[in-house]
DOROMAR-784042 format. One record per atom (N, C-alpha, C): x, y, z; residue number from 1; residue in one letter. Coordinates in Angstrom, 2 decimals, decimal comma. Layout:
<sites>
+---------+---------+---------+-----+------+
!       x !       y !       z ! seq ! type !
+---------+---------+---------+-----+------+
!       X !       Y !       Z ! NUM !    A !
...
+---------+---------+---------+-----+------+
</sites>
This chain:
<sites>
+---------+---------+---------+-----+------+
!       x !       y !       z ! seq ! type !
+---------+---------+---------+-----+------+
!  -23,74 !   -3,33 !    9,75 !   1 !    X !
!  -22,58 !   -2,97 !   10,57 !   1 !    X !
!  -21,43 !   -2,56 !    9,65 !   1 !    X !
!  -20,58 !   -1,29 !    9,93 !   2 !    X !
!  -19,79 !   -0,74 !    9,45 !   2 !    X !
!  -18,56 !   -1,34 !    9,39 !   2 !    X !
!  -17,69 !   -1,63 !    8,39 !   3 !    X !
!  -16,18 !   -3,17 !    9,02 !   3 !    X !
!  -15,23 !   -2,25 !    7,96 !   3 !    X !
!  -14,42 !   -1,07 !    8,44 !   4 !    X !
!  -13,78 !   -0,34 !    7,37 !   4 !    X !
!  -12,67 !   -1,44 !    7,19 !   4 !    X !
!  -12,66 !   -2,43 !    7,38 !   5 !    X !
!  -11,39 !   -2,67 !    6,98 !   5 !    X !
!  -11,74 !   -3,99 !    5,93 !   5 !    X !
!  -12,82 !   -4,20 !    5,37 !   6 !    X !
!  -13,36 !   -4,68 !    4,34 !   6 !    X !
!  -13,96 !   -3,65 !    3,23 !   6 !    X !
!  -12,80 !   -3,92 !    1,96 !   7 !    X !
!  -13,19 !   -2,98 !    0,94 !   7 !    X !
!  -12,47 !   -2,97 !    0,24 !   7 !    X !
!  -12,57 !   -2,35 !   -0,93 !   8 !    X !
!  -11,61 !   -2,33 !   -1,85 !   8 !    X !
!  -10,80 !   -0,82 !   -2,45 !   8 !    X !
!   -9,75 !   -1,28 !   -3,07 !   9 !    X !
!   -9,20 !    0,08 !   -3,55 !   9 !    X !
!   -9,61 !    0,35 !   -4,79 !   9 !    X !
!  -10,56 !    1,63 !   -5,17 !  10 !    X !
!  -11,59 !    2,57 !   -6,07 !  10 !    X !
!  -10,65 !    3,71 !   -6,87 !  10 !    X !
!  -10,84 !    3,80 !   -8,06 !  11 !    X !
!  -10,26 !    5,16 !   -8,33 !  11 !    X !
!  -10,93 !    6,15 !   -8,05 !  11 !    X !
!   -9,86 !    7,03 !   -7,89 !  12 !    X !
!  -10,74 !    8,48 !   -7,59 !  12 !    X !
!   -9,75 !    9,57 !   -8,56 !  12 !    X !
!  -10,87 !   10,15 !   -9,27 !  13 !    X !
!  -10,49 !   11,48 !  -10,08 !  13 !    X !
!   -9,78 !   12,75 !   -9,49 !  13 !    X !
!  -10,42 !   12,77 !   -8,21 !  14 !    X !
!  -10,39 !   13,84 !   -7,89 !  14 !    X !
!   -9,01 !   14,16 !   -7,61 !  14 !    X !
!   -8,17 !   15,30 !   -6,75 !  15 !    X !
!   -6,78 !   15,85 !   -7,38 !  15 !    X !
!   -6,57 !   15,04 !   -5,69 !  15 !    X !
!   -5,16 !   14,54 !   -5,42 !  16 !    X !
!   -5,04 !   13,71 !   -3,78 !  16 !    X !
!   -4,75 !   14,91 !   -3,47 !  16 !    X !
!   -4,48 !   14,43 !   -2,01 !  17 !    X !
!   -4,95 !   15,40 !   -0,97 !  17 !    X !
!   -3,83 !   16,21 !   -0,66 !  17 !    X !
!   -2,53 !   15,53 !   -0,88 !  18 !    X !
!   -1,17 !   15,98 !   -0,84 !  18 !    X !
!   -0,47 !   15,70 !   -1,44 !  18 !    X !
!    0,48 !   16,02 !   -2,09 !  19 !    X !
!    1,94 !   15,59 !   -2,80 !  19 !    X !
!    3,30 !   15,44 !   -2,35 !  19 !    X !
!    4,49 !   14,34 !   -3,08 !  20 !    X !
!    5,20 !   14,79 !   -2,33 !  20 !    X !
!    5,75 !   16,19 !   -2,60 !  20 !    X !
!    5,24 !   17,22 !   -3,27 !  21 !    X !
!    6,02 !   18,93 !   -3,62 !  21 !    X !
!    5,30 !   19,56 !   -2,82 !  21 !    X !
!    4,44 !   18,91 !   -2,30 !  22 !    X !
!    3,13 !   20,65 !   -1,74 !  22 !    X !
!    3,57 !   20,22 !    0,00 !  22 !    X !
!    3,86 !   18,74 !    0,48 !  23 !    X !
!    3,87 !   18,98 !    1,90 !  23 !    X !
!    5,61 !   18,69 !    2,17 !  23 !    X !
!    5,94 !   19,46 !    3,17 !  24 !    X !
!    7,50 !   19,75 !    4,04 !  24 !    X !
!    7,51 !   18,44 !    4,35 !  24 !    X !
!    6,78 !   17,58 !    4,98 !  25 !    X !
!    6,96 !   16,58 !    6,15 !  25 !    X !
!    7,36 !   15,35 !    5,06 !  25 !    X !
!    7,30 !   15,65 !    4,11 !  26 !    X !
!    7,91 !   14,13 !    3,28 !  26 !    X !
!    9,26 !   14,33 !    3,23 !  26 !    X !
!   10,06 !   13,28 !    3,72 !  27 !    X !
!   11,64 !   13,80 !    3,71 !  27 !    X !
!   12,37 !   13,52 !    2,43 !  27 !    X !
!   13,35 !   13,69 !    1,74 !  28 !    X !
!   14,17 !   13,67 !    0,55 !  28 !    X !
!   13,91 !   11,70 !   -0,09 !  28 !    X !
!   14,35 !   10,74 !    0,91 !  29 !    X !
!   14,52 !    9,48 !    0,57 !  29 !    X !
!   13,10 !    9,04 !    0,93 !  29 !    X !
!   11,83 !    9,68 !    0,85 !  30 !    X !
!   10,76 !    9,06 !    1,00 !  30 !    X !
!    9,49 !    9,12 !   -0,17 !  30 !    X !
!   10,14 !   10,89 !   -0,95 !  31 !    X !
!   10,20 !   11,25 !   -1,95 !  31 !    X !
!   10,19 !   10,50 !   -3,60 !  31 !    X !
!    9,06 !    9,86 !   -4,14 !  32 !    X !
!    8,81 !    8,96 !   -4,65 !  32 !    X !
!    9,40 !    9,45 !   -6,12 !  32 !    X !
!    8,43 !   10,75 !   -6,28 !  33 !    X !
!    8,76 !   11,48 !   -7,41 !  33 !    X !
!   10,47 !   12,37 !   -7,67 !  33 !    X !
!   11,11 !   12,40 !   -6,34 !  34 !    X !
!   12,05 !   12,92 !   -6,72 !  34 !    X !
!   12,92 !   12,10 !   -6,85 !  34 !    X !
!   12,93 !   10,60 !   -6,65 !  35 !    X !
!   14,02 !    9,51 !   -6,37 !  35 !    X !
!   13,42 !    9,00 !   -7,85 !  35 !    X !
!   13,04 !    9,37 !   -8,96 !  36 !    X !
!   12,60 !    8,74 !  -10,00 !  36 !    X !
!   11,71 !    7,98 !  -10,24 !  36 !    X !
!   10,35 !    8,22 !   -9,40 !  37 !    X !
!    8,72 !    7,01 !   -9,97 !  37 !    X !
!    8,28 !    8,25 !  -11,27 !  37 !    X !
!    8,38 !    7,18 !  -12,37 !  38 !    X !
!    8,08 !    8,38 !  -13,31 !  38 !    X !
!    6,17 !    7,99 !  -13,41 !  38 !    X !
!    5,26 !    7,46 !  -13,14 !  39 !    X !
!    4,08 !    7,77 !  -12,90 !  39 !    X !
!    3,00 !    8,44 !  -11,75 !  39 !    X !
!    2,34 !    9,07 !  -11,88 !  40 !    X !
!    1,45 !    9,31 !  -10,36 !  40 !    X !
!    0,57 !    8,61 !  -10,34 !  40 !    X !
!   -0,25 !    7,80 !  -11,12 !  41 !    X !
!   -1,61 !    7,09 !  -11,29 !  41 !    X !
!   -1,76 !    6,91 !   -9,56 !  41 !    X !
!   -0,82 !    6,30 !   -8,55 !  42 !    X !
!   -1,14 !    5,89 !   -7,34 !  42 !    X !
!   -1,72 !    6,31 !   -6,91 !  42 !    X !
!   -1,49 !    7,86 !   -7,25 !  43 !    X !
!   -2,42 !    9,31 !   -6,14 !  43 !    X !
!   -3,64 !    8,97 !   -6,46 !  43 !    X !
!   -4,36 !    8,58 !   -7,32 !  44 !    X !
!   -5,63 !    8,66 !   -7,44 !  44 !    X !
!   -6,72 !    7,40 !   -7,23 !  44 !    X !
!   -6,33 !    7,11 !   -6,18 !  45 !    X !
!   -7,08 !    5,85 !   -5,42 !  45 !    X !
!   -7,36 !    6,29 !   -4,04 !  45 !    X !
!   -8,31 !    5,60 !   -3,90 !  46 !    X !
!   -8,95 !    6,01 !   -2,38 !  46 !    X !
!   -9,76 !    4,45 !   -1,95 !  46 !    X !
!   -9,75 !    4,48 !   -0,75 !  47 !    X !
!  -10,37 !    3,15 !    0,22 !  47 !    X !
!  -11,76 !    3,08 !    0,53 !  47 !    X !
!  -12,51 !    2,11 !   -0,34 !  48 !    X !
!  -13,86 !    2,31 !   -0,38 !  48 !    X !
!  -14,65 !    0,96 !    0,52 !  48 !    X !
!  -15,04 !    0,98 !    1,99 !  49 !    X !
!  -15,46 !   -0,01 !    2,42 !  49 !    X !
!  -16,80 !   -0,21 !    1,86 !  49 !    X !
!  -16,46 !   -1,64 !    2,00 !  50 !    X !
!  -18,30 !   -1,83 !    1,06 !  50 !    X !
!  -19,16 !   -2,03 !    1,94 !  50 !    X !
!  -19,55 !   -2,11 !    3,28 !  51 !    X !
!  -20,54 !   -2,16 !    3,89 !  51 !    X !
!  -21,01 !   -0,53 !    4,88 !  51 !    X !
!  -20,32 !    0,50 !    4,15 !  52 !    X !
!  -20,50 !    1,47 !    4,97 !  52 !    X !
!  -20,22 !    2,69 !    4,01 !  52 !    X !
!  -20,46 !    4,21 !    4,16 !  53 !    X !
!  -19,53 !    5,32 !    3,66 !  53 !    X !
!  -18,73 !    5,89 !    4,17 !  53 !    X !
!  -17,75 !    6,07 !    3,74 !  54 !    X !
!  -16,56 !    6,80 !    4,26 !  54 !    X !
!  -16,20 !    7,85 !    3,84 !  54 !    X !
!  -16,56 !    8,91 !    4,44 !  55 !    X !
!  -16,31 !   10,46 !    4,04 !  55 !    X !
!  -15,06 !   11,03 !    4,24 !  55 !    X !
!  -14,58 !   11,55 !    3,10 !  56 !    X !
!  -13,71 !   12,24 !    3,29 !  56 !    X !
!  -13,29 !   13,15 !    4,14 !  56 !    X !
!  -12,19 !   13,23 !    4,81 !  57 !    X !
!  -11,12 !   13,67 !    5,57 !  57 !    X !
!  -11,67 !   14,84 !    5,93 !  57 !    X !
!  -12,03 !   16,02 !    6,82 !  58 !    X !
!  -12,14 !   17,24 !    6,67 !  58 !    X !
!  -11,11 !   17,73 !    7,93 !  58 !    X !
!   -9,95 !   17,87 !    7,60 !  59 !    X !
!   -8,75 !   18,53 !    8,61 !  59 !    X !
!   -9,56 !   19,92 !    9,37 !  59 !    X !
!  -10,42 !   20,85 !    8,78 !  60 !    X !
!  -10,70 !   21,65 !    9,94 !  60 !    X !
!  -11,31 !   20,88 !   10,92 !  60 !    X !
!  -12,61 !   20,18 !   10,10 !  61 !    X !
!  -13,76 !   19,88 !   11,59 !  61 !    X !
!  -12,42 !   18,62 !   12,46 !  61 !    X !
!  -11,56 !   18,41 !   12,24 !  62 !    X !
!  -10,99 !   17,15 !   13,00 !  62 !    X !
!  -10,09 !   17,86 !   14,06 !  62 !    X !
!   -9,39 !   19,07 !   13,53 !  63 !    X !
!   -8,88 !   20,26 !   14,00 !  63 !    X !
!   -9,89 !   20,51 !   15,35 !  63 !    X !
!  -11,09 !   21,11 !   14,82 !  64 !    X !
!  -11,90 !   21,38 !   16,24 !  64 !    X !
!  -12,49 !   20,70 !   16,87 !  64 !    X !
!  -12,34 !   19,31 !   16,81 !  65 !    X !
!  -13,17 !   18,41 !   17,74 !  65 !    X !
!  -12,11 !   17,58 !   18,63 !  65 !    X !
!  -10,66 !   18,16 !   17,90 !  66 !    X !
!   -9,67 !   17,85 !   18,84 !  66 !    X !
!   -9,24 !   19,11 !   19,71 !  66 !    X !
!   -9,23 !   19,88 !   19,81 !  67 !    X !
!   -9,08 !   20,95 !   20,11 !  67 !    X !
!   -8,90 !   21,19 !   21,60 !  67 !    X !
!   -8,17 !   21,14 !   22,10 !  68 !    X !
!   -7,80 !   21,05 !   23,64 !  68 !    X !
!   -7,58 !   19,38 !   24,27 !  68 !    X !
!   -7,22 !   18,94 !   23,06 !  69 !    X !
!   -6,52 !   17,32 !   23,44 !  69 !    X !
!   -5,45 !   16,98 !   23,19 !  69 !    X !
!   -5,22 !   15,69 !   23,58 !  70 !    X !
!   -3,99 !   15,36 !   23,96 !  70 !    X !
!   -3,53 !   14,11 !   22,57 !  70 !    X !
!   -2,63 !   14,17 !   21,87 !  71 !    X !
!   -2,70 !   13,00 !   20,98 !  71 !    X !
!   -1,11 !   12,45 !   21,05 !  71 !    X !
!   -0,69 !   11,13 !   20,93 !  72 !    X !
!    0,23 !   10,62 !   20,98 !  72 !    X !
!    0,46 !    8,98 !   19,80 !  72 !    X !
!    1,49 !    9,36 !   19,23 !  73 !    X !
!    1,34 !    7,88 !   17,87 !  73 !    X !
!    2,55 !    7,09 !   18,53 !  73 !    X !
!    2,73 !    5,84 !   18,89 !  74 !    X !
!    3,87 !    5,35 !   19,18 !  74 !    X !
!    3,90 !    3,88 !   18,52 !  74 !    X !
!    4,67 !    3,75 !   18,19 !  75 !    X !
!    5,39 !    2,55 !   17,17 !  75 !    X !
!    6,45 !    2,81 !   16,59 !  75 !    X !
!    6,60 !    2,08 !   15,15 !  76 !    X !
!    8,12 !    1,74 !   14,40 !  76 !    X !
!    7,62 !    3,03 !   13,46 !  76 !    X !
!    8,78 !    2,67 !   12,24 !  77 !    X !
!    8,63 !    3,34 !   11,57 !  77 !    X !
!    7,50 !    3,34 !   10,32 !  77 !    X !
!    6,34 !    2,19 !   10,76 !  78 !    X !
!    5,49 !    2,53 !    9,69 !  78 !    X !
!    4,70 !    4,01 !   10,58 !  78 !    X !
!    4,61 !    3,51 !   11,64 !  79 !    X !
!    3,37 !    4,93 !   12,20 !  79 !    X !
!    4,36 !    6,33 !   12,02 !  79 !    X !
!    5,68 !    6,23 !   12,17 !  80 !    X !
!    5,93 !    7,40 !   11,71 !  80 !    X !
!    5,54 !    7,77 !   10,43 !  80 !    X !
!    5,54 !    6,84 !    9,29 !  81 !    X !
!    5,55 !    7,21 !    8,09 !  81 !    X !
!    3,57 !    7,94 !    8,48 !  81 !    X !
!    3,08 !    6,99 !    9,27 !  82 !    X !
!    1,38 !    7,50 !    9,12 !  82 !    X !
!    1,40 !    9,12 !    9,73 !  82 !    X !
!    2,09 !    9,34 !   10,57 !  83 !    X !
!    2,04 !   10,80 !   11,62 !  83 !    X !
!    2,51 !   11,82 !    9,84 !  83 !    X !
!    3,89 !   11,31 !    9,51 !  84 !    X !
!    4,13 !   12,53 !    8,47 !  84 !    X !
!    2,77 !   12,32 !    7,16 !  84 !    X !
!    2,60 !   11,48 !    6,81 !  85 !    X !
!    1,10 !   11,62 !    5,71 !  85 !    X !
!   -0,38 !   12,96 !    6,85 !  85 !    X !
!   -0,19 !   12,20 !    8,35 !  86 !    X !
!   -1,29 !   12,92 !    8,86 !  86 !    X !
!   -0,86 !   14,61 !    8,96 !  86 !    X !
!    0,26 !   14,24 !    9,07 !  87 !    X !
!    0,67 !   16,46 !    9,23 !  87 !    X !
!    0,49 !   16,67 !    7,74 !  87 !    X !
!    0,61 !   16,01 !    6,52 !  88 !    X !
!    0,76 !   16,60 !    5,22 !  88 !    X !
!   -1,30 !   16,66 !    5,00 !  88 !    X !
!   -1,99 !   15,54 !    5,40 !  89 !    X !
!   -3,23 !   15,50 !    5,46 !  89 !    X !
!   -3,86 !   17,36 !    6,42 !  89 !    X !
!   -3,45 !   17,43 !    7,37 !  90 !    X !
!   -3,81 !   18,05 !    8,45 !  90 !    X !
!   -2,97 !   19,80 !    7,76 !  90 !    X !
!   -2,05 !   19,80 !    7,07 !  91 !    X !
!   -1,49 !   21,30 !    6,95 !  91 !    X !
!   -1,88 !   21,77 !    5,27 !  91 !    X !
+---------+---------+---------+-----+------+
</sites>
């Protein structure tokens, strides 16, 4: 049985998926690198459950399997912070 929320945090080489320079939706004071974090090492971790695989993200196919639906995020301001990562994920 699949339990994503048992697992650990893995490095990953590969380049992340967004930055804060490449996506709009990160606002000025959320901006890690421009408010002075002088390392990136963070970007390069990813969430590896150990009883299952977890494939990476693919914004088109998620794009078309939503595709004539309806989506709505409501909470504080952590889910906002999740909606702006998902538009920087998603554009």
């Amino acid at each position: 049985e699949c339990d994503l929320f048992v697992g650990d945090w893995v490095p990953d080489p590969s380049a992340p998926v967004y930055t804060n320079s490449s996506c709009r939706d990160i606002e000025a004071h959320q901006n890690c690198m421009m408010n002075g974090r002088p390392d990136s090492g963070y970007l390069y971790w990813r969430w590896n459950p150990r009883s299952c695989e977890l494939p990476r993200f693919d914004p088109e196919k998620f794009l078309d399997l939503m595709k004539n639906k309806w989506w709505a995020f409501i909470g504080d301001s952590i889910s906002r912070n999740h909606v702006q990562s998902f538009l920087c994920i998603l554009s």
